[in-house]
LOFI-493721 format. One record per residue (C-alpha): residue number from 0; residue in one letter; x negated, y negated, z. Coordinates in steps of 0.05 Angstrom, whole numbers, padded with zeros to 5 digits. Each point is the difference from the previous one (the first is absolute). Example, Ala and Ser with C-alpha at 12.3 -4.5 7.8 and 13.67 -1.06 7.14 Angstrom:
<kekols>
{0; a; {-00246; 00090; 00156}} {1; s; {-00027; -00069; -00013}} 
</kekols>
This chain:
<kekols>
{0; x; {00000; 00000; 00000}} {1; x; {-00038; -00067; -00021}} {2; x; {-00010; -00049; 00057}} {3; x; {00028; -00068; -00002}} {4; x; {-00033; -00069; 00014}} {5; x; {00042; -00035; 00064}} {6; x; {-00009; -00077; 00013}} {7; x; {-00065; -00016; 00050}} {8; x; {-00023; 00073; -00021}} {9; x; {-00080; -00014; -00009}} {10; x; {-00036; 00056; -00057}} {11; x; {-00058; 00005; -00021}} {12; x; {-00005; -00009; -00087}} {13; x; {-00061; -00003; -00048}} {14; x; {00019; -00049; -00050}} {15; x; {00002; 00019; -00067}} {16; x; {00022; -00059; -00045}} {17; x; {00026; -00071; -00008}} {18; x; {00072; -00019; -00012}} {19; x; {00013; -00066; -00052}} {20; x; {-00001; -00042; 00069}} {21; x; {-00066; 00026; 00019}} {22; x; {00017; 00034; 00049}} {23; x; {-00030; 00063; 00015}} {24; x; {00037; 00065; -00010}} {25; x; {-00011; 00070; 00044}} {26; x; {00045; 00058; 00015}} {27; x; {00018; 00026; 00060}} {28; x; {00034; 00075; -00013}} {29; x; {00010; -00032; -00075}} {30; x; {00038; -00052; 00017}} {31; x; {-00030; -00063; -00022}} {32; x; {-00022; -00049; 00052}} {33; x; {-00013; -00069; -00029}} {34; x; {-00049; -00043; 00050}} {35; x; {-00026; -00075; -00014}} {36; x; {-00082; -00017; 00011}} {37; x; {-00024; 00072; -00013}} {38; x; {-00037; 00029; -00065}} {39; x; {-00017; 00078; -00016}} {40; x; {-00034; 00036; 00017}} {41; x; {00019; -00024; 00073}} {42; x; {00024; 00041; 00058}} {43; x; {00043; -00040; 00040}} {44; x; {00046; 00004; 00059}} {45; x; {00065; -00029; -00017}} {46; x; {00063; -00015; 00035}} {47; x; {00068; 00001; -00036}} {48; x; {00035; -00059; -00003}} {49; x; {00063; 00013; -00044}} {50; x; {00024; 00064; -00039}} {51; x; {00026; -00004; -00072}} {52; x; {00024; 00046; -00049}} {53; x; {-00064; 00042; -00030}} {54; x; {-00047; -00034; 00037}} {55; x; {-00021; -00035; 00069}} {56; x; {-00035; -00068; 00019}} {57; x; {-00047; -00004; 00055}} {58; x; {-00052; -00047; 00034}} {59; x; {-00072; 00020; 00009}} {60; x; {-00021; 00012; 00069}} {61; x; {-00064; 00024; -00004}} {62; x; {-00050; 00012; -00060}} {63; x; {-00033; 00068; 00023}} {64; x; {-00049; 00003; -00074}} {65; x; {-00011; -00065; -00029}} {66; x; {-00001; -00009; -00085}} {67; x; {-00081; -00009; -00010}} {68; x; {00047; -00057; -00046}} {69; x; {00015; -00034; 00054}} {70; x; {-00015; -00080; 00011}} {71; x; {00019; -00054; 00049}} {72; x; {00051; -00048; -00030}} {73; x; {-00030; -00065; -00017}} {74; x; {00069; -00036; 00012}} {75; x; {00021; -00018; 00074}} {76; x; {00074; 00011; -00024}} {77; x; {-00016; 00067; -00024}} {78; x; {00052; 00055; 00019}} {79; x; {00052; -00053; 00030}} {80; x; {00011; -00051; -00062}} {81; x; {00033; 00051; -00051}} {82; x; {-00042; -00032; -00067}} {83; x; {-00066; 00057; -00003}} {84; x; {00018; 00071; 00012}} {85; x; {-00079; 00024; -00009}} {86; x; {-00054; -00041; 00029}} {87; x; {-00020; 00053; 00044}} {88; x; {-00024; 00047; -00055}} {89; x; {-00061; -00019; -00046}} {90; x; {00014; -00035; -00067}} {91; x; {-00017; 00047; -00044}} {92; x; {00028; 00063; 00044}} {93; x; {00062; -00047; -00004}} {94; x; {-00011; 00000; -00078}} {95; x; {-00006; 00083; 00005}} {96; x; {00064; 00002; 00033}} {97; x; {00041; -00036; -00045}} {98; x; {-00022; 00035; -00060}} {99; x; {00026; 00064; 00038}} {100; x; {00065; -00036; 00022}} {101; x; {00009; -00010; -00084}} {102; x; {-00008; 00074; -00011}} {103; x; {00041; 00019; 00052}} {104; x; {00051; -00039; -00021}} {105; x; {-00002; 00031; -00065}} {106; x; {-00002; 00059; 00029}} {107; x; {00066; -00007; 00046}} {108; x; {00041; -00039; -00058}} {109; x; {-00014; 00027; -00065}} {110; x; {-00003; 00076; -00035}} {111; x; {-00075; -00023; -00024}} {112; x; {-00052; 00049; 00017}} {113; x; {-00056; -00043; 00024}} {114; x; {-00046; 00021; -00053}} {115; x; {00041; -00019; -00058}} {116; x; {-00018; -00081; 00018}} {117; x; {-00064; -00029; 00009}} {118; x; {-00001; -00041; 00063}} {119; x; {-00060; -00055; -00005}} {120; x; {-00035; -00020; 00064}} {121; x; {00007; -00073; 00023}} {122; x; {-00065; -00054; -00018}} {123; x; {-00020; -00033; 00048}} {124; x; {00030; -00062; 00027}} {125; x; {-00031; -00067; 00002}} {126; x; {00024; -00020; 00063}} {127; x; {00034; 00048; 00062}} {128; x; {00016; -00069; 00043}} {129; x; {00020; -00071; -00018}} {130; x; {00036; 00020; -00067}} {131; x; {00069; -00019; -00003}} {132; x; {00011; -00066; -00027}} {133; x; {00065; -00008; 00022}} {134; x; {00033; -00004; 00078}} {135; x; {00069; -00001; 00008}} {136; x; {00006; 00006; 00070}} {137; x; {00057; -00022; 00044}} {138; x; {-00006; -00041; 00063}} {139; x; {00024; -00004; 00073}} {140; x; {-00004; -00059; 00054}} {141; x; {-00039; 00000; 00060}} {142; x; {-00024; -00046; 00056}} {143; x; {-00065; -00014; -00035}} {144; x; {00047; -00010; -00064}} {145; x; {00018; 00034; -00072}} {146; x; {-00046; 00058; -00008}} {147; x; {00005; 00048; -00059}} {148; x; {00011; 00079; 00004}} {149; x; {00006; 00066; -00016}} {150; x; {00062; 00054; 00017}} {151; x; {-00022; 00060; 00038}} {152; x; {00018; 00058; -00036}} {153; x; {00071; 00016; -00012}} {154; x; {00023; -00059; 00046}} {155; x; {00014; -00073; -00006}} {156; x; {-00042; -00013; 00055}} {157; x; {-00056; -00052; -00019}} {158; x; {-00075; 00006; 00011}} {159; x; {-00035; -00064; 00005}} {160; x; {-00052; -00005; -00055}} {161; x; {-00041; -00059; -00018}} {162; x; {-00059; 00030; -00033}} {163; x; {00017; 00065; -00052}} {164; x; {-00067; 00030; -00013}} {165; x; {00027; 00030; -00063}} {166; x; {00033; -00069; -00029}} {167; x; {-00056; -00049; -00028}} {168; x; {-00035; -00041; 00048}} {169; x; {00028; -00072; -00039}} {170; x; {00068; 00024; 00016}} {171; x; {-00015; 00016; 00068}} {172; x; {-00027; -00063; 00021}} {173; x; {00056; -00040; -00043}} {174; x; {00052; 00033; 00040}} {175; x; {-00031; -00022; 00059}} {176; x; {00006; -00073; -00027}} {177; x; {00061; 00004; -00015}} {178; x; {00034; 00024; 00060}} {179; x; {-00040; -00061; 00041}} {180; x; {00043; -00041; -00052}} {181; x; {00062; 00032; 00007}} {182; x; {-00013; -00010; 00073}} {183; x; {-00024; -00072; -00002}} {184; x; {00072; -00012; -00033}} {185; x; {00035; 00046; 00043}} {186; x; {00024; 00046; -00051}} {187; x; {00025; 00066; 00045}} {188; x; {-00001; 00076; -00023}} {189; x; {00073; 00017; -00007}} {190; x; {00032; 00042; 00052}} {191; x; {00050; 00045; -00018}} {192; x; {00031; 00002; 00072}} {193; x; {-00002; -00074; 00011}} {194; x; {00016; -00016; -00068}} {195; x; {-00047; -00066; 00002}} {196; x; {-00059; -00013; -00039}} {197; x; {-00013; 00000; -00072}} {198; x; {-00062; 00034; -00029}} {199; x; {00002; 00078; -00009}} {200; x; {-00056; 00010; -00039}} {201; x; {-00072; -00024; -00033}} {202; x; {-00023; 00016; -00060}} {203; x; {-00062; -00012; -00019}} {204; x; {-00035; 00017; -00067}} {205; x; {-00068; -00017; -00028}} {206; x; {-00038; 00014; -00062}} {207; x; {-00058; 00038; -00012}} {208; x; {-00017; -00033; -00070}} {209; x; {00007; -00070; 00032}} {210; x; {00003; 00001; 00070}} {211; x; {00064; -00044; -00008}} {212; x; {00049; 00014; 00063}} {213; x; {00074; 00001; -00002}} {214; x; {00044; -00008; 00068}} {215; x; {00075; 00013; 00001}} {216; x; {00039; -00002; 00062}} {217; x; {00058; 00041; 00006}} {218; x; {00055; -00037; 00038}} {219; x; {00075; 00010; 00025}} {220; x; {00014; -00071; -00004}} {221; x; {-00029; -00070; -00037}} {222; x; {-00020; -00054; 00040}} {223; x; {-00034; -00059; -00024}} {224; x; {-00068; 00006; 00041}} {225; x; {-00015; 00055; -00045}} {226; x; {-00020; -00054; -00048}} {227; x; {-00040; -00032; 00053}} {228; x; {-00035; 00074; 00018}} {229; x; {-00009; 00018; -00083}} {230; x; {-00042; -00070; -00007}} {231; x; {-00048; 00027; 00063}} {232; x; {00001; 00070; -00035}} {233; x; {-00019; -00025; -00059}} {234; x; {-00066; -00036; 00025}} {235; x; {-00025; 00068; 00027}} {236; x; {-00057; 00024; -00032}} {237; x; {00010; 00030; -00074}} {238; x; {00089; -00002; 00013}} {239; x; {00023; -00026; -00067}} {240; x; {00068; 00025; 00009}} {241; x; {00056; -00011; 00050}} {242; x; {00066; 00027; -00001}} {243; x; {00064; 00022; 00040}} {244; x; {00049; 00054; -00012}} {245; x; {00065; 00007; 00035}} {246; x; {00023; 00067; 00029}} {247; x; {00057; -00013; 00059}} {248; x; {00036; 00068; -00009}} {249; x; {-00025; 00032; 00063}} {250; x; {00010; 00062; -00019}} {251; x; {-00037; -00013; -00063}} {252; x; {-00061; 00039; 00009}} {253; x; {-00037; -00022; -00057}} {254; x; {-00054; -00043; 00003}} {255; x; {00010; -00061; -00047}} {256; x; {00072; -00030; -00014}} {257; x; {00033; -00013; -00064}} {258; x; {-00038; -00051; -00035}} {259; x; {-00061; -00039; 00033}} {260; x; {-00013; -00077; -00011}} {261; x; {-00068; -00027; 00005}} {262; x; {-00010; -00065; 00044}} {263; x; {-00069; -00019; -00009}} {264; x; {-00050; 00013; -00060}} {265; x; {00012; 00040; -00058}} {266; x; {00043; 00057; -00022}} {267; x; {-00049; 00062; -00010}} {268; x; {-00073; 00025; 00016}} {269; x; {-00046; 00026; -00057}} {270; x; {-00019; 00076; 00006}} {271; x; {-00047; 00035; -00054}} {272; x; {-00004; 00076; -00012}} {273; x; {-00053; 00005; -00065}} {274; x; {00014; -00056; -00042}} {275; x; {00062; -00006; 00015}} {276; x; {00028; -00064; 00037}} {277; x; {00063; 00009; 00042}} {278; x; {00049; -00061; 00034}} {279; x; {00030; 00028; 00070}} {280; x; {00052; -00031; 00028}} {281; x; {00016; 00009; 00082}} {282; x; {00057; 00066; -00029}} {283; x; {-00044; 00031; -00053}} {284; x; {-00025; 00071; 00010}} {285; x; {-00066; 00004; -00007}} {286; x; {-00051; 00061; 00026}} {287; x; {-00030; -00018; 00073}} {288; x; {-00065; 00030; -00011}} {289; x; {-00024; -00028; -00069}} {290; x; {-00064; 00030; 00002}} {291; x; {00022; 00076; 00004}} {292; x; {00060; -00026; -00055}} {293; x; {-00050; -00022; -00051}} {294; x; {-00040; 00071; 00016}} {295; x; {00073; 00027; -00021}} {296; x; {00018; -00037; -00060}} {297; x; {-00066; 00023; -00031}} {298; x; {00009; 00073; 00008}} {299; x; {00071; -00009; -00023}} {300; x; {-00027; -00039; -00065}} {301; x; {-00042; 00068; -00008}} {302; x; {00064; 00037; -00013}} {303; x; {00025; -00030; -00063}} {304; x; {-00013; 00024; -00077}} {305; x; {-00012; -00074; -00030}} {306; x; {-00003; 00036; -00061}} {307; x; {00075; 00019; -00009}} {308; x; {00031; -00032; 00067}} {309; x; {00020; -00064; -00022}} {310; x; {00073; -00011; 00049}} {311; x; {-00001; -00005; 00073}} {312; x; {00053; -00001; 00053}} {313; x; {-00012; -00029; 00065}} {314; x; {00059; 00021; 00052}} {315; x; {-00004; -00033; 00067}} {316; x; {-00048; -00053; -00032}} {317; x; {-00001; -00054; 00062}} {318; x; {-00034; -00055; -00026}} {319; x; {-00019; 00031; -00064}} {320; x; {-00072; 00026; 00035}} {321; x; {-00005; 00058; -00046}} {322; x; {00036; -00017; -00057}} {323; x; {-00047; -00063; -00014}} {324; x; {-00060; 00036; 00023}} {325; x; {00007; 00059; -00059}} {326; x; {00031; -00057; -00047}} {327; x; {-00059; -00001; -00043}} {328; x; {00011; 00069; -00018}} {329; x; {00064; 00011; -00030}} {330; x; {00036; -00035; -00055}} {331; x; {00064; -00013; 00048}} {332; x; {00007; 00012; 00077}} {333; x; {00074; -00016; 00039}} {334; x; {-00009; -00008; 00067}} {335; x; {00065; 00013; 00048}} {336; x; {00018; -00015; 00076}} {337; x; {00062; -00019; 00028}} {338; x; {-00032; -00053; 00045}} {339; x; {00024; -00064; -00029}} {340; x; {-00059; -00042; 00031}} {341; x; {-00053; 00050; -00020}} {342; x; {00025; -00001; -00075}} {343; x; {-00011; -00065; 00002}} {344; x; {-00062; -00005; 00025}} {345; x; {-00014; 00054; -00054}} {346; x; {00026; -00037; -00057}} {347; x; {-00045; -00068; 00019}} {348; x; {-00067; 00048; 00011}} {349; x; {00018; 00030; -00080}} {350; x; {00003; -00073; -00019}} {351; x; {-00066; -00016; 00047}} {352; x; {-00027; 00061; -00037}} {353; x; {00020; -00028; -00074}} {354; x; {00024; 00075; -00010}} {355; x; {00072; -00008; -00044}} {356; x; {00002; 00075; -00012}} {357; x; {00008; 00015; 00071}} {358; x; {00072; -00005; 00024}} {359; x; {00037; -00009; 00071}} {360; x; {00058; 00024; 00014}} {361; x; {00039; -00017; 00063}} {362; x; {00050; 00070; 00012}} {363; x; {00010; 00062; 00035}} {364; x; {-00053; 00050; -00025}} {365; x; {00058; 00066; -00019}} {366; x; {00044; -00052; -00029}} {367; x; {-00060; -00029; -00057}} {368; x; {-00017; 00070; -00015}} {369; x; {00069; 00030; -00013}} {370; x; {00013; -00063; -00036}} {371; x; {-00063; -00003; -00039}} {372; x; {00010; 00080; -00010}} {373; x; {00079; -00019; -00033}} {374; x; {-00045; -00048; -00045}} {375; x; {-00049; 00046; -00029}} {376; x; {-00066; -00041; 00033}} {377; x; {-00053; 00051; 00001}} {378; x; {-00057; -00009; 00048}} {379; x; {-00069; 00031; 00000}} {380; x; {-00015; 00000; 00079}} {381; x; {00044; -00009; 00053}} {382; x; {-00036; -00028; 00072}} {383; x; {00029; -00011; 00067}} {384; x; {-00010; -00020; 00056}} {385; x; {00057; 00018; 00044}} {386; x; {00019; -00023; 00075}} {387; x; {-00018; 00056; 00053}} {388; x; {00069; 00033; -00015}} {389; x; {-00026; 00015; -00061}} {390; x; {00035; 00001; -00068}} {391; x; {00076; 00003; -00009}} {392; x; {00036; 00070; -00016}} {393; x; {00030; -00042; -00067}} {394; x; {-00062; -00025; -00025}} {395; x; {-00028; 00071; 00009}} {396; x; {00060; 00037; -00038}} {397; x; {-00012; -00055; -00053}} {398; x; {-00070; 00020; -00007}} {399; x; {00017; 00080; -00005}} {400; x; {00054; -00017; -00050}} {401; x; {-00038; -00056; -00039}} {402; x; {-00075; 00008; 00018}} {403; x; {-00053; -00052; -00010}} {404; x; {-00074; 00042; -00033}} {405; x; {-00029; -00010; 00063}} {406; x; {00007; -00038; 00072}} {407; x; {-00044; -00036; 00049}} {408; x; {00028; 00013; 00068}} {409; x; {-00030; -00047; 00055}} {410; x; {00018; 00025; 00070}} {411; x; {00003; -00023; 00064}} {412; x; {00027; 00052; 00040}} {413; x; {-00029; 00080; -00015}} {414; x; {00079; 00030; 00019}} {415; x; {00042; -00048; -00044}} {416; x; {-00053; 00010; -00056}} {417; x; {00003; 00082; 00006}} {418; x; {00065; 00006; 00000}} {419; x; {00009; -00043; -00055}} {420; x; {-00056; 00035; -00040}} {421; x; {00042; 00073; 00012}} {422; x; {00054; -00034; -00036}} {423; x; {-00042; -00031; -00063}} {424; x; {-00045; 00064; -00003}} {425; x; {00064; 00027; -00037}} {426; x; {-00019; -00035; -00058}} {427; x; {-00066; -00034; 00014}} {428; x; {-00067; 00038; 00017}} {429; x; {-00038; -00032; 00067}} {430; x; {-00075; -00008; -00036}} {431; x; {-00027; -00033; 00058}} {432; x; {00002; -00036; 00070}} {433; x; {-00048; -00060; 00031}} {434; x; {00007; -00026; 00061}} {435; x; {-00020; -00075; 00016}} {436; x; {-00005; -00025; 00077}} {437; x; {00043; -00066; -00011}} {438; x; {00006; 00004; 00084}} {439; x; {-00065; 00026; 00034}} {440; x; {00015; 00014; 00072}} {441; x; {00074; 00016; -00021}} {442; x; {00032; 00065; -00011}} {443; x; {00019; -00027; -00070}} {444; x; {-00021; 00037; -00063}} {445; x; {00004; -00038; -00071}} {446; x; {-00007; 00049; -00059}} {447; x; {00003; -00004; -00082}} {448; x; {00028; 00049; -00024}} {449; x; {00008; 00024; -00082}} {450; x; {00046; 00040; -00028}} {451; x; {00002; 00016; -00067}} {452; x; {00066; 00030; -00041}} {453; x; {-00004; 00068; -00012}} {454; x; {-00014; 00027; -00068}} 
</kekols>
């Protein structure tokens, strides 16, 4: 008779694996125990917290056999702020890891045997700290004033963080200034329970072509000192853009509002992937960690026939990063998101570009391709770049029925991506996977994947 797991029950597991959260997975009488901070090949005394169905989740209580992997944090907020899931284990261990957590996905989702797809290792990154060039972080009053945070994990509970070793140093120390503004102005954190104060967010953004710096504050309600604050924000060093967007729906949970309205400088920073230039405003999607995206964009260029390839599709587009960035290649590229704001931003960086062939369409990704499919508009190469849910169960019946020669599936989440992969293998054949570490010190996994149509 197989022996259950009770609540406070303390077992001893060897951990075999990591989960897409990073935590670390063991078994205790094969019932999966899922437990945060550890790594294989540990042993570890856990104790069970809750009970689910198919698996349990536990706390560590003692490490018996450490990981010969394992480091000290180098973040004070490590293991209570809910942003890294992996500082403890050693960068390229953490690399090793999520290469694994990519097969294994595979492996859980999809009828592929392993061997039929060539998984590529990652290349190195650049940098492992300081590489997101982008903070949205929201805020919280206390007595010494508005701080910025983090939520613990799974909570709405708010960690007081000031400086993110992971988020670019410029952005760190420009946060900084502009909470001591927000202060000298007495511009409060809203509280949901009081219902007083007005700023939920900041939103900082900075480029790594120019260094230029973009600050949006996030607010419930407008007041007119947040003219008064945008002129002070504006004289910080390398700020060239200020701007405001409204969100007062509390139970909005989104970051940024509907539209955003800039109060002091200009509109839009200037990013540059290559040799191409691109115009962000404060809404515009954009990749946090340009470095590791250019890395990307290259291998992806690596993947296309020039030689008879000459239409490409861009699904989920943003603000037309890809689609301008392989522009040069192909005689006509169409670029769709159904972000208004991004489309936009898309359609001034093709202008910016002087590239006329390459088209921006503002619409829902299933509804262009069924409609361009009812047209006859034949495409060459199909890539996305889907949201962690993954793609939609339309546009992937549209695909089976209609398929493009071959796709360029950007991933950032190993489950979605497999089990949308077991659904396209029925007409596509996987030819390979790479994995690119968008997020070091995060559990996240970015992959390309290509799939070509089966003869």
């Amino acid at each position: 008779m197989e022996t259950k797991l009770t609540i406070n029950q303390e077992v001893l597991i060897t951990i075999k694996t990591i989960g897409i959260n990073g935590e670390g997975i063991g078994f205790y009488k094969r019932q999966a125990v899922f437990v945060d901070g550890v790594m294989p090949p540990e042993e570890v005394v856990v104790r069970i917290k809750s009970l689910h169905k198919g698996y349990a989740v536990a706390e560590a209580k003692h490490i018996r056999k450490k990981a010969f992997y394992r480091r000290r944090p180098f973040c004070k907020h490590y293991g209570v702020c809910g942003g890294c899931q992996l500082q403890h284990v050693d960068y390229e261990e953490q690399q090793r890891l999520k290469e694994d957590l990519l097969k294994q996905s595979f492996k859980r989702y999809t009828n592929l045997p392993l061997s039929s797809v060539k998984f590529h290792p990652f290349n190195p990154i650049v940098k492992p700290k300081n590489y997101r060039y982008k903070a949205q972080m929201p805020v919280k009053n206390t007595n010494q004033g508005v701080v910025t945070g983090l939520y613990k994990k799974n909570s709405q509970e708010l960690v007081e963080v000031l400086d993110c070793p992971v988020q670019n140093e410029e952005i760190n120390h420009t946060n900084q200034r502009v909470l001591e503004i927000c202060d000298r102005y007495d511009i409060r954190a809203f509280d949901e329970k009081t219902m007083r104060g007005m700023l939920r967010h900041l939103v900082t953004r900075r480029s790594q072509a120019t260094g230029e710096i973009q600050v949006t504050l996030v607010i419930t309600i407008f007041n007119k000192v947040l003219f008064k604050a945008a002129n002070d924000i504006l004289e910080l060093p390398d700020v060239v853009s200020v701007a405001i967007s409204k969100n007062h729906d509390v139970k909005n949970r989104k970051v940024f509002g509907e539209t955003f309205e800039v109060l002091a400088g200009k509109a839009d920073i200037e990013e540059k992937l290559g040799d191409i230039h691109y115009a962000l405003n404060p809404k515009a999607f954009f990749q946090l960690n340009p470095q590791e995206a250019q890395n990307m964009y290259e291998y992806v260029r690596t993947l296309f026939d020039p030689s008879k390839e000459r239409t490409l599709l861009d699904l989920y587009t943003g603000s037309g990063a890809m689609a301008l960035y392989y522009g040069k290649m192909f005689d006509c590229v169409i670029g769709v998101d159904s972000d208004e704001a991004s489309i936009r931003s898309a359609k001034e960086n093709a202008k910016r570009n002087q590239m006329k062939h390459v088209e921006f369409v503002n619409a829902d990704a299933v509804d262009f391709v069924t409609n361009m499919q009812k047209e006859g508009r034949a495409v060459d190469v199909a890539v996305f770049d889907p949201p962690r849910t993954g793609l939609d169960e339309r546009l992937i019946r549209s695909l089976i029925s209609n398929p493009v020669p071959k796709l360029i599936y950007v991933s950032c989440n190993p489950s979605t991506l497999a089990k949308n992969i077991d659904k396209l293998s029925k007409r596509y054949r996987v030819k390979s996977v790479m994995p690119f570490d968008m997020f070091p010190q995060t559990s996240h996994v970015e992959s390309v994947t290509l799939l070509e149509l089966k003869a």
